[in-house]
Phi, psi and omega in degrees: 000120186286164191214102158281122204234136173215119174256111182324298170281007114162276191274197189263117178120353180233356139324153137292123070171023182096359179321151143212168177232133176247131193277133151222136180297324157222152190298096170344159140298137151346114192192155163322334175234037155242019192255158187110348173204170184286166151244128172246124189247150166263139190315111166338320215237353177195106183296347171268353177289134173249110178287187198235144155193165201229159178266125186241153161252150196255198183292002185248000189096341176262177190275093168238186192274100194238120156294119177257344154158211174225200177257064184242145157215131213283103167268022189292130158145321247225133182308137158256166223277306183315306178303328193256295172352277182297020175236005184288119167260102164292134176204146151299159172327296192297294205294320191297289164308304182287011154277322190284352183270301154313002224013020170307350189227124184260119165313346167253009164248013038213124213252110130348094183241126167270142189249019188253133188229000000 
């Protein structure tokens, strides 16, 4: 079984908190010396998808396997480039204050003001 070991911070041991993530086509067995670092397996339904998972001991002393999620990543929620373009206002110093003065604009919430009039 081929293993790609990535160590965020360069070698081993010198990770944060010793973590590393190791790439693999299947999950080893569970054991004392797969714990410590993620593994990434590729996703049944989409191989560039990595799940993610760590080896826990269980309440009996022995070893399994906890899926801690993947590198799949949900941006639904998250503004598109088309959504902020057609709400783009230009306003001035001036035009800015006299909404917020009209109360049309609430002054506590955080606004793009340009400041070139």
């Amino acid at each position: 079984m081929a293993t790609t070991t990535i160590y965020p911070y360069g070698s081993p041991g010198t990770a944060v908190g010793g973590m590393g993530y190791i790439l693999v086509q299947t999950l080893p067995t569970a054991s004392s010396a797969t714990t410590g670092a993620v593994y990434l397996v590729p996703n049944a339904q989409d191989s560039s998808i990595k799940d993610m998972y760590v080896t826990v001991q269980n309440v009996g002393g022995g070893y399994e396997w906890s899926k801690i999620g993947t590198t799949q990543l949900n941006l639904s929620g998250y503004a598109t480039e088309e959504w902020v373009e057609a709400r783009d206002v230009d306003l001035s110093v001036a035009e800015y204050e006299a909404l917020v003065n009209a109360g049309q604009v609430d002054p506590d919430k955080r606004y793009f003001v340009d400041e070139e009039e």
